[in-house]
C-alpha positions as CSV (number, residue, x, y, z in Angstrom):
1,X,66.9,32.3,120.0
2,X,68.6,34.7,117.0
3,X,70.0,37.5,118.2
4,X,67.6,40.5,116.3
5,X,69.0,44.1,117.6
6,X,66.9,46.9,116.4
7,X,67.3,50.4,116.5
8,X,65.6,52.7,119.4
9,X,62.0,53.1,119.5
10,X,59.8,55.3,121.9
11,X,57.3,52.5,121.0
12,X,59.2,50.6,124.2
13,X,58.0,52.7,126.6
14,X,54.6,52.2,125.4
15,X,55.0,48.1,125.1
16,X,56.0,48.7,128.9
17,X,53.8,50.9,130.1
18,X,50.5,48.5,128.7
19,X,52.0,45.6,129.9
20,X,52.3,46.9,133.3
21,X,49.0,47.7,133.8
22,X,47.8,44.0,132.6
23,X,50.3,42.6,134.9
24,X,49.0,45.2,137.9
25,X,45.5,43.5,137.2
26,X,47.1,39.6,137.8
27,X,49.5,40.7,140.8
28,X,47.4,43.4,142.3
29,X,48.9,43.8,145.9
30,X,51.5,41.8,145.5
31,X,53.7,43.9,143.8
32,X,55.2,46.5,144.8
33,X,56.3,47.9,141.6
34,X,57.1,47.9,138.1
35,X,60.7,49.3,136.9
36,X,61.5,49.8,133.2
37,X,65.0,48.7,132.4
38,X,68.1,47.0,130.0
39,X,68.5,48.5,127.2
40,X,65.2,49.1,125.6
41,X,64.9,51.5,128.6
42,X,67.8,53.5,127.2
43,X,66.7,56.2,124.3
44,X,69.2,56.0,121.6
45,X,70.6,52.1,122.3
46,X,69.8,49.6,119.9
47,X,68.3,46.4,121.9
48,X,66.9,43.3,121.1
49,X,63.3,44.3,121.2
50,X,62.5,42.7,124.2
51,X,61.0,44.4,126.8
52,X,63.1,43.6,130.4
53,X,60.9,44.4,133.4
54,X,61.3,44.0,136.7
55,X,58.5,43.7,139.4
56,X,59.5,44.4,142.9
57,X,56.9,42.0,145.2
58,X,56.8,41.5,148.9
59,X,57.0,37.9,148.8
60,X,58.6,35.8,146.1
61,X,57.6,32.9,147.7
62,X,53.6,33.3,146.3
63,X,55.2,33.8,142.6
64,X,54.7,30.4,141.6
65,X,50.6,30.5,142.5
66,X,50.3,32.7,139.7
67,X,51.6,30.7,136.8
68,X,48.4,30.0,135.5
69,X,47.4,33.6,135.7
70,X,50.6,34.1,133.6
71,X,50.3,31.6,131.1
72,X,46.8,33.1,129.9
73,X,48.3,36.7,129.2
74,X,51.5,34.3,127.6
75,X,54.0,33.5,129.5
76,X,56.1,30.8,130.3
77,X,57.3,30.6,134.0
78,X,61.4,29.8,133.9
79,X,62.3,30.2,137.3
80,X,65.1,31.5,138.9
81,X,67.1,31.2,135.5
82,X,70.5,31.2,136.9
83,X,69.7,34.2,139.5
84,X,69.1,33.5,143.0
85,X,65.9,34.5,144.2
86,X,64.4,35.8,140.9
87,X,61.9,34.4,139.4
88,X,61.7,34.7,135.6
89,X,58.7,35.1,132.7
90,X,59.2,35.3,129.0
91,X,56.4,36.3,126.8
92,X,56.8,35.4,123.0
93,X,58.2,32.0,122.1
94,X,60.9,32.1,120.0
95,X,59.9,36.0,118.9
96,X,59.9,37.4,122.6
97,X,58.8,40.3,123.2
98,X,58.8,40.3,127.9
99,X,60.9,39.5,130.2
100,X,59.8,39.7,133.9
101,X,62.0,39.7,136.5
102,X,60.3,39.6,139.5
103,X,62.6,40.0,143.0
104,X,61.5,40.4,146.3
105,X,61.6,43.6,147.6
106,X,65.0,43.3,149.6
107,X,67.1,41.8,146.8
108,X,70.3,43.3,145.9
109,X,69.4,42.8,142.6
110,X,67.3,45.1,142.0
111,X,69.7,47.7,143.1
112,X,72.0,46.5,140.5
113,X,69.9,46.9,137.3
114,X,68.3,50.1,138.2
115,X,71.7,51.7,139.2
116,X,73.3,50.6,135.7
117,X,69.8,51.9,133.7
118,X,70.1,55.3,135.5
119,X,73.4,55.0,134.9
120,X,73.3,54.9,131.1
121,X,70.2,57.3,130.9
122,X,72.9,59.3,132.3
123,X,75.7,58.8,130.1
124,X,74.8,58.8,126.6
125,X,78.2,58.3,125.3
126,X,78.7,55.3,127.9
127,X,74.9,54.0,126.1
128,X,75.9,54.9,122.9
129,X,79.4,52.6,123.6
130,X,77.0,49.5,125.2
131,X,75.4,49.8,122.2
132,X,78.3,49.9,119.7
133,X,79.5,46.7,121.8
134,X,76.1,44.9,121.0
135,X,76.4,45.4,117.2
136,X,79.8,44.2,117.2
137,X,78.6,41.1,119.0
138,X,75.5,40.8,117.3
139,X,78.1,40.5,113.7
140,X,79.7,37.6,115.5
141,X,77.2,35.8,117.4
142,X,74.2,34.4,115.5
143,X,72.3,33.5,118.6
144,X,71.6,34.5,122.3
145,X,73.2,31.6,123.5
146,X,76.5,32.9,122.4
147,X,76.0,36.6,122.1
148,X,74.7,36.9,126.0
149,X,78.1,35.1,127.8
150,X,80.1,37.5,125.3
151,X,78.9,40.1,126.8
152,X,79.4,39.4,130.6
153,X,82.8,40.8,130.8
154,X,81.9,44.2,129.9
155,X,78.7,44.8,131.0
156,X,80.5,43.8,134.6
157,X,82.7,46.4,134.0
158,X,79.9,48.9,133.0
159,X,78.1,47.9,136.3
160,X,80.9,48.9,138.4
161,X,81.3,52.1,136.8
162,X,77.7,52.8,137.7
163,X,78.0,52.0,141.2
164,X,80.8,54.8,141.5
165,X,78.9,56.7,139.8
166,X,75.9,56.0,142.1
167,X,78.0,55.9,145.5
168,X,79.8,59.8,143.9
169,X,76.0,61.1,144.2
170,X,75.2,60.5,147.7
Protein backbone atom coordinates (compact mmCIF):
# COMPACT_ATOMS: atom_id res chain seq x y z
CA UNK A 1 0.00 0.00 0.00
CA UNK A 2 1.35 3.89 -0.87
CA UNK A 3 2.00 5.71 1.92
CA UNK A 4 -0.78 8.82 1.47
CA UNK A 5 -0.34 11.29 4.65
CA UNK A 6 -2.98 13.99 4.77
CA UNK A 7 -3.27 16.80 6.76
CA UNK A 8 -5.76 16.91 10.04
CA UNK A 9 -9.27 16.65 9.62
CA UNK A 10 -12.12 16.80 12.41
CA UNK A 11 -13.87 14.69 9.75
CA UNK A 12 -11.90 11.59 11.73
CA UNK A 13 -13.67 11.89 14.57
CA UNK A 14 -16.84 11.60 12.72
CA UNK A 15 -15.47 8.41 10.37
CA UNK A 16 -14.93 6.98 13.97
CA UNK A 17 -17.65 7.79 15.77
CA UNK A 18 -20.22 6.14 12.70
CA UNK A 19 -18.23 3.29 12.44
CA UNK A 20 -18.46 2.51 16.03
CA UNK A 21 -21.93 2.47 16.18
CA UNK A 22 -22.16 -0.07 13.00
CA UNK A 23 -19.58 -2.10 14.66
CA UNK A 24 -21.73 -1.87 18.24
CA UNK A 25 -24.63 -3.36 16.15
CA UNK A 26 -22.30 -6.63 14.86
CA UNK A 27 -20.50 -7.05 18.46
CA UNK A 28 -23.21 -5.96 20.69
CA UNK A 29 -22.10 -7.46 24.20
CA UNK A 30 -19.14 -8.50 23.25
CA UNK A 31 -17.35 -5.54 23.43
CA UNK A 32 -16.50 -3.70 25.91
CA UNK A 33 -15.53 -0.66 24.18
CA UNK A 34 -14.46 1.35 21.43
CA UNK A 35 -11.19 3.67 21.85
CA UNK A 36 -10.18 6.30 19.17
CA UNK A 37 -6.47 6.28 18.57
CA UNK A 38 -2.88 6.66 16.28
CA UNK A 39 -2.58 9.50 14.85
CA UNK A 40 -5.85 10.42 13.19
CA UNK A 41 -6.89 10.73 16.93
CA UNK A 42 -4.40 13.54 17.38
CA UNK A 43 -5.87 17.13 16.18
CA UNK A 44 -3.10 18.86 14.24
CA UNK A 45 -1.01 15.52 13.08
CA UNK A 46 -0.99 14.62 9.58
CA UNK A 47 -1.90 10.71 9.29
CA UNK A 48 -2.50 8.38 6.76
CA UNK A 49 -6.25 8.68 6.75
CA UNK A 50 -6.89 5.55 8.21
CA UNK A 51 -9.02 5.33 10.98
CA UNK A 52 -7.09 3.01 13.88
CA UNK A 53 -9.63 1.63 16.34
CA UNK A 54 -9.43 -0.47 18.98
CA UNK A 55 -12.25 -2.62 20.53
CA UNK A 56 -11.78 -3.80 24.04
CA UNK A 57 -13.89 -7.34 24.14
CA UNK A 58 -14.19 -9.85 26.95
CA UNK A 59 -13.18 -12.74 25.02
CA UNK A 60 -10.96 -12.75 21.95
CA UNK A 61 -11.42 -16.13 21.55
CA UNK A 62 -15.30 -15.63 19.85
CA UNK A 63 -13.55 -12.95 17.29
CA UNK A 64 -13.24 -15.28 14.64
CA UNK A 65 -17.26 -16.21 14.71
CA UNK A 66 -17.83 -12.88 13.44
CA UNK A 67 -15.90 -12.77 10.19
CA UNK A 68 -18.77 -13.06 8.15
CA UNK A 69 -20.52 -10.39 10.00
CA UNK A 70 -17.36 -8.37 9.16
CA UNK A 71 -16.86 -9.05 5.74
CA UNK A 72 -20.54 -7.68 4.83
CA UNK A 73 -19.77 -4.15 6.50
CA UNK A 74 -16.06 -4.74 4.44
CA UNK A 75 -13.58 -6.07 6.09
CA UNK A 76 -11.06 -8.42 5.72
CA UNK A 77 -10.13 -10.47 8.91
CA UNK A 78 -5.97 -10.54 9.23
CA UNK A 79 -5.39 -11.98 12.45
CA UNK A 80 -3.16 -11.43 14.97
CA UNK A 81 -0.79 -9.44 12.35
CA UNK A 82 2.37 -9.75 14.14
CA UNK A 83 0.72 -8.88 17.74
CA UNK A 84 -0.01 -11.46 20.11
CA UNK A 85 -3.45 -11.74 21.13
CA UNK A 86 -4.89 -9.03 18.78
CA UNK A 87 -6.90 -9.78 16.28
CA UNK A 88 -6.85 -7.42 13.28
CA UNK A 89 -9.64 -5.86 10.48
CA UNK A 90 -8.84 -3.62 7.64
CA UNK A 91 -11.68 -2.04 5.81
CA UNK A 92 -10.78 -0.56 2.27
CA UNK A 93 -8.55 -2.66 0.01
CA UNK A 94 -5.78 -0.96 -1.20
CA UNK A 95 -7.54 2.71 -0.25
CA UNK A 96 -8.17 1.72 3.56
CA UNK A 97 -9.92 3.67 5.42
CA UNK A 98 -10.26 1.10 9.26
CA UNK A 99 -8.24 -0.59 11.15
CA UNK A 100 -9.62 -2.64 14.07
CA UNK A 101 -7.76 -3.73 16.69
CA UNK A 102 -9.62 -5.73 18.83
CA UNK A 103 -7.79 -7.05 22.29
CA UNK A 104 -9.20 -8.72 25.10
CA UNK A 105 -9.88 -6.75 27.92
CA UNK A 106 -6.67 -7.62 29.97
CA UNK A 107 -4.08 -7.01 27.27
CA UNK A 108 -1.22 -4.83 27.91
CA UNK A 109 -1.68 -3.58 24.77
CA UNK A 110 -4.26 -1.65 25.06
CA UNK A 111 -2.54 0.23 27.83
CA UNK A 112 0.15 0.99 25.48
CA UNK A 113 -1.71 2.83 22.69
CA UNK A 114 -4.06 4.72 24.71
CA UNK A 115 -1.23 5.96 27.12
CA UNK A 116 0.90 7.22 23.90
CA UNK A 117 -2.64 8.93 22.28
CA UNK A 118 -3.24 10.73 25.58
CA UNK A 119 0.07 11.27 25.59
CA UNK A 120 0.32 13.32 22.34
CA UNK A 121 -3.21 14.95 22.84
CA UNK A 122 -1.18 16.16 25.63
CA UNK A 123 1.86 17.37 24.09
CA UNK A 124 1.30 19.16 20.97
CA UNK A 125 4.78 19.98 20.29
CA UNK A 126 5.70 16.13 20.94
CA UNK A 127 2.44 15.53 18.03
CA UNK A 128 3.55 18.17 16.01
CA UNK A 129 7.37 16.45 16.10
CA UNK A 130 5.56 12.61 15.34
CA UNK A 131 4.25 14.36 12.73
CA UNK A 132 7.22 16.17 11.19
CA UNK A 133 8.90 12.57 11.52
CA UNK A 134 6.07 11.05 9.20
CA UNK A 135 6.52 13.57 6.44
CA UNK A 136 10.11 13.09 6.41
CA UNK A 137 9.53 9.35 6.08
CA UNK A 138 6.72 9.67 3.93
CA UNK A 139 9.60 11.82 1.28
CA UNK A 140 11.61 8.58 1.54
CA UNK A 141 9.40 5.77 1.65
CA UNK A 142 6.99 5.25 -1.22
CA UNK A 143 5.10 2.52 0.52
CA UNK A 144 3.85 1.21 4.00
CA UNK A 145 6.02 -1.64 3.76
CA UNK A 146 9.01 0.50 4.11
CA UNK A 147 7.70 3.60 5.74
CA UNK A 148 6.06 1.50 8.91
CA UNK A 149 9.58 -0.46 10.08
CA UNK A 150 11.21 3.21 9.66
CA UNK A 151 9.35 4.29 12.07
CA UNK A 152 9.67 1.69 14.93
CA UNK A 153 12.70 3.23 16.45
CA UNK A 154 11.10 6.37 17.36
CA UNK A 155 7.78 5.82 18.01
CA UNK A 156 9.45 3.21 20.80
CA UNK A 157 11.09 5.95 22.08
CA UNK A 158 7.95 8.26 21.99
CA UNK A 159 6.16 5.35 23.85
CA UNK A 160 8.44 5.35 26.66
CA UNK A 161 8.21 8.92 27.15
CA UNK A 162 4.56 8.53 27.56
CA UNK A 163 4.76 5.98 30.04
CA UNK A 164 6.77 8.45 32.37
CA UNK A 165 4.64 10.77 31.54
CA UNK A 166 1.67 8.45 32.56
CA UNK A 167 3.52 6.82 35.70
CA UNK A 168 4.55 11.06 36.80
CA UNK A 169 0.53 11.44 36.99
CA UNK A 170 -0.39 8.95 39.38
Amino acid sequence: MKVRLSEYTEKWKLMFEQEAVKLKAIFGDEVISFEHFGSTAVPGMKAKPVIDMMGIVKDIEKIATYNVHMESLGYEAAGEWGIEGRRLFRKGGEQRTHHLHLYQFDNPQIKRHLILRDYLLAHPAEASRYSQFKEKLAEKYEFTREYSPAKKEFVSEMEKRALDWYKSKR
